[in-house]
C-alpha positions in Angstrom: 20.3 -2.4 -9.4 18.4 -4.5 -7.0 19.6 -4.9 -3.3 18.2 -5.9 0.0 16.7 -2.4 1.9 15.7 -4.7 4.9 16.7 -9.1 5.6 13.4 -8.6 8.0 11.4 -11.9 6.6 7.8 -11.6 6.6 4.7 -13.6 5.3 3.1 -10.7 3.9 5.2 -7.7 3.8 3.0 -4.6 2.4 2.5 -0.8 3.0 5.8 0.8 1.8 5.8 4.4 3.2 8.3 7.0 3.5 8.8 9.5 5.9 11.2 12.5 5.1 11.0 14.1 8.0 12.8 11.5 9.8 14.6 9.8 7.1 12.4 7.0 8.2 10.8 3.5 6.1 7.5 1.9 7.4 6.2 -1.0 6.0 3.7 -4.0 7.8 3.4 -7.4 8.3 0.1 -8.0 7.9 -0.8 -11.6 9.4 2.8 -11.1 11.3 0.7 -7.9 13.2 3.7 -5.9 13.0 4.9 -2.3 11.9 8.0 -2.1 11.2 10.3 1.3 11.1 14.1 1.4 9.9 15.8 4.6 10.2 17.5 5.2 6.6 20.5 6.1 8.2 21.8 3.6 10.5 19.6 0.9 9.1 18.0 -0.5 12.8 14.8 -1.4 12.6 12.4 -0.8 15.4 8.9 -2.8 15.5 5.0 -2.0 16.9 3.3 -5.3 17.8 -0.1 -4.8 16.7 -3.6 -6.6 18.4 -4.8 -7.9 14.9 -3.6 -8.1 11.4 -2.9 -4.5 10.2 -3.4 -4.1 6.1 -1.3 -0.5 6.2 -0.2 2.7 7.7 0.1 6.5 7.0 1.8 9.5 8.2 0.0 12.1 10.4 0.6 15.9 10.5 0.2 15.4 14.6 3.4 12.5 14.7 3.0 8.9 14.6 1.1 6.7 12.4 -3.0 6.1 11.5 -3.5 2.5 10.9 -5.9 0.2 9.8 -6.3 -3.2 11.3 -8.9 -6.0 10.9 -11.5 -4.0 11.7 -10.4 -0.9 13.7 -8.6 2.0 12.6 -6.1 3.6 15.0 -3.3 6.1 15.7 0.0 4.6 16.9 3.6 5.7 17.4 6.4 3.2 17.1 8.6 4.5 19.1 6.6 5.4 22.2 4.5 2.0 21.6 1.1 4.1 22.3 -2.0 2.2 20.1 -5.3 4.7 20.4 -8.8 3.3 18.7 -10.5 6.0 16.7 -13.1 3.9 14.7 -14.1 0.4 14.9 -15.5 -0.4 11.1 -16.9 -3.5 9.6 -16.7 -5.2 12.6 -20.4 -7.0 11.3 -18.7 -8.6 8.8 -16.3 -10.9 10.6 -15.4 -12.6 6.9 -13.4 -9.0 6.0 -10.5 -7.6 7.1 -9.0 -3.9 5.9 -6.4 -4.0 3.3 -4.3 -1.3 1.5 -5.0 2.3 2.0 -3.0 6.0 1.6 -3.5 9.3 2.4 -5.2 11.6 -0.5 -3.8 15.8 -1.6 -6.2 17.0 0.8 -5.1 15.1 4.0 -8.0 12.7 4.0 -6.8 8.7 4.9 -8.2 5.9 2.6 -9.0 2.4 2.8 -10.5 -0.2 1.5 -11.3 -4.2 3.1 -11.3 -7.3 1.7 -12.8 -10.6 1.5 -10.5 -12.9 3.2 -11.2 -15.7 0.9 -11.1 -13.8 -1.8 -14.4 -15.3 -3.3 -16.8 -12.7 -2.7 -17.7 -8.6 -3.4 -17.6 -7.8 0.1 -15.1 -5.3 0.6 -15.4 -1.3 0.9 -13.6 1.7 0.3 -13.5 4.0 2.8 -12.4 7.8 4.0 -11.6 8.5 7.3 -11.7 12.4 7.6 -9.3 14.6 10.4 -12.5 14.7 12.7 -12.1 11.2 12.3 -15.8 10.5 10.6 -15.9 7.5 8.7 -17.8 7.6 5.4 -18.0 4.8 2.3 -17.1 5.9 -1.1 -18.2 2.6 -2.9 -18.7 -1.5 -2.3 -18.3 -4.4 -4.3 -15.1 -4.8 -3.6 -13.1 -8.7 -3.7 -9.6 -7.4 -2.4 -9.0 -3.6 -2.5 -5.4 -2.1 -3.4 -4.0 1.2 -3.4 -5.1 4.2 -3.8 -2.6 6.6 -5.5 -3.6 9.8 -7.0 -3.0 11.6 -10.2 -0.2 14.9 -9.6 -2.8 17.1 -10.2 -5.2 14.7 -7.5 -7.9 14.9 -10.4 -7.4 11.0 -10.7 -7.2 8.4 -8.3 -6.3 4.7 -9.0 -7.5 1.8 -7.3 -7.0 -1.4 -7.5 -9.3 -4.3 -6.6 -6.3 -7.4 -7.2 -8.8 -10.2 -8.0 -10.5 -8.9 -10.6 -7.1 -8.4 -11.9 -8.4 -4.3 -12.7 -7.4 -0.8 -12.4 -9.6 1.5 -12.0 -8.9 5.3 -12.4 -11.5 7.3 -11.0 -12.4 11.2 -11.3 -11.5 13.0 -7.8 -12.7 16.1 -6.3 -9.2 17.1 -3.9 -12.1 19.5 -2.5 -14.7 18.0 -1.5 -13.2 13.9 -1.4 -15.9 13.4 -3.7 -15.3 9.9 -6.0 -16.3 10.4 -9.4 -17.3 8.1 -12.3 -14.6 5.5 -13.1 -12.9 4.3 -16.1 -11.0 0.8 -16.4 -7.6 2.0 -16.4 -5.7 -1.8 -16.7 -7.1 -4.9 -17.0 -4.4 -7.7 -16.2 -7.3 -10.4 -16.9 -5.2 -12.0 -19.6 -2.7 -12.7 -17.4 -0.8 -14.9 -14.4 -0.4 -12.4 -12.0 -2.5 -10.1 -9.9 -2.0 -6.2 -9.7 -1.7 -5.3 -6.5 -0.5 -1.6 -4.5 0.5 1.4 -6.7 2.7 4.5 -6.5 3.4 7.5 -9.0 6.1 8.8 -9.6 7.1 12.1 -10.1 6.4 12.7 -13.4 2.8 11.5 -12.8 3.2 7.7 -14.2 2.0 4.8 -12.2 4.3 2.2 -10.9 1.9 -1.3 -9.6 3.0 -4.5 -8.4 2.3 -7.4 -9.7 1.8 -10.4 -7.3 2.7 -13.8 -8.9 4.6 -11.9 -11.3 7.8 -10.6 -9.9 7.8 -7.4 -11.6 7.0 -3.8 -11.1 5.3 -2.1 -14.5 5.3 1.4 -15.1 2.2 2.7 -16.7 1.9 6.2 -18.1 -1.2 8.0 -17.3 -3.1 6.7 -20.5 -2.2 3.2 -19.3 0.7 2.4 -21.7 3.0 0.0 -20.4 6.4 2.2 -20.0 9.4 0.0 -18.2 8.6 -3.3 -16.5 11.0 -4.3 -13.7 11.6 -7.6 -13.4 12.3 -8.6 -9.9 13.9 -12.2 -8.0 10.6 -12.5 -5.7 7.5 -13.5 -7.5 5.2 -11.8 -5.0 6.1 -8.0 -4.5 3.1 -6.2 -2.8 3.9 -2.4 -2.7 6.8 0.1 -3.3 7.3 3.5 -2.2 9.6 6.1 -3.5 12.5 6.7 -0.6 15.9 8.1 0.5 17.1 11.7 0.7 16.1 12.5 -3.0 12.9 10.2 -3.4 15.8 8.3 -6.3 15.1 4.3 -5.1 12.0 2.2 -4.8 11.7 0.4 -2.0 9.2 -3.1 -2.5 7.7 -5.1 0.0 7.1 -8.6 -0.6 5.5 -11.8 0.7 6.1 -15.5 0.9 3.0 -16.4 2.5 1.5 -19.3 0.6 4.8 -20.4 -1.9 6.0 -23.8 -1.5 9.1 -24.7 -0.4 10.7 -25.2 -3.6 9.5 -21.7 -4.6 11.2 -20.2 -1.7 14.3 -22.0 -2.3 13.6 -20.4 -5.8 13.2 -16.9 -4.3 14.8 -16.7 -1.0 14.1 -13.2 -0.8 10.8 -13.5 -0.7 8.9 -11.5 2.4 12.1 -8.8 2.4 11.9 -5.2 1.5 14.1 -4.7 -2.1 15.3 -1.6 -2.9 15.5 -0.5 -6.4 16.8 2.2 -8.8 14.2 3.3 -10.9 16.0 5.7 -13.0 13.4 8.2 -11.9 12.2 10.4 -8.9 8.9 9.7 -6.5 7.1 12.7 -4.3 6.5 12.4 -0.6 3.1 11.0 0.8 0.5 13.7 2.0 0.1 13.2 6.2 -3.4 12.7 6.8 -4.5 15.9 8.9 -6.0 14.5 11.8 
């Protein structure tokens, strides 16, 4: 089953979260500078307009969202309409903007930037902590994806989408300490680019692959398990949702395709919703 969760078009659609709590979806439009919130419910759709490109959201224990935009991070509340600067990163690197991110077992958010030509290693992967310290986990970064962690939060994937890798790295849930990392998938061989990542609740990894329209399910020693194939070629994230964490809900984009490939794919740049024949586990709130 593959349906339409939202007809909201956008250019680059990305950041699927889901918020139990208030049976609620987020997701972004990233050069559109919009969150976007649909209660699960009654389907309406309320929308933040943002000062700058935002690359993705997460839940926070204290309401609201933590963002990160071009080059600030920020907590905001789509319903009230209230934008708050915590941290302005990276703003000497005007070439970058922040990308994907999520919120680790321990409550810590994560995010990394991106080249925005997607030609050079100038990205970083960051931790912003609940005091709301900022602190670099690595560089050499093209265009950063994810993370997701491992059930046990011993592993945590990350993606960096023009190298076409996946990288699993050792995790302390401790200390937020990054470990040695292993090459977890290579798609080098292939079309498309891997971009955000979700596990499920049996602890296999679900990624997106842009310019491939389809979802693959890797198990945790990076066996391809199910691929879903999908009627938009550039799906960006998905997030488990609904009542019993039972569908996948995908952004997409559109940004870039030609007219004939939109014709192609007209529902490019919505959110799908899919039944994965499995279940997903809520997203930790970052604790500050």
């Amino acid at each position: 089953m593959i349906d339409v969760l939202s007809d909201i078009v956008c250019d680059l659609g990305e950041s699927a979260l889901w918020d139990a709590e208030r049976s609620r979806f987020y997701w972004v439009d990233i050069t559109g500078c919009r969150i976007h919130a649909l209660d699960w419910d009654t389907r309406r759709t309320s929308t933040l307009d943002v000062p700058e490109p935002v690359g993705c959201v997460a839940l926070r224990t204290g309401g609201g969202l933590v963002a990160a935009l071009r080059h600030e991070l920020v907590f905001c509340d789509v319903d009230s309409g209230r934008i708050e600067v915590v941290r302005d990163v990276e703003a000497g690197r005007p070439g970058n903007r922040f990308n994907d991110g999520a919120v680790d077992p321990g409550g810590r958010f994560w995010f990394g930037s991106m080249d925005l030509a997607e030609a050079e290693p100038t990205g970083s992967f960051y931790c912003l902590s609940a005091d709301s310290t900022v602190s670099r986990a690595f560089d050499g970064i093209i265009c950063s994806n994810g993370p997701a962690w491992s059930l046990d939060g011993s592993t945590m994937y990350h993606v960096d989408s023009t190298r076409r890798r996946i990288t699993a790295y050792e995790f302390d849930v401790d200390t937020g300490t990054v470990g040695a990392g292993r090459l977890f998938v290579s798609d080098e061989d292939e079309l498309w680019f891997p971009d955000g990542v979700t596990v499920d609740a049996e602890g296999f990894i679900w990624n997106c692959k842009w310019d491939g329209g389809r979802i693959v399910r890797y198990s945790p020693d990076g066996a391809v398990d199910r691929v879903v194939e999908l009627p938009v070629s550039r799906p960006t994230r998905c997030a488990f949702v609904g009542p019993d964490l039972n569908l996948l809900a995908v952004t997409t984009a559109r940004i870039g395709m030609t007219d004939a490939a939109l014709v192609a794919a007209p529902r490019s740049g919505q959110v799908l919703l899919v039944d994965p024949s499995t279940k997903g586990t809520e997203p930790t709130r970052f604790a500050g």
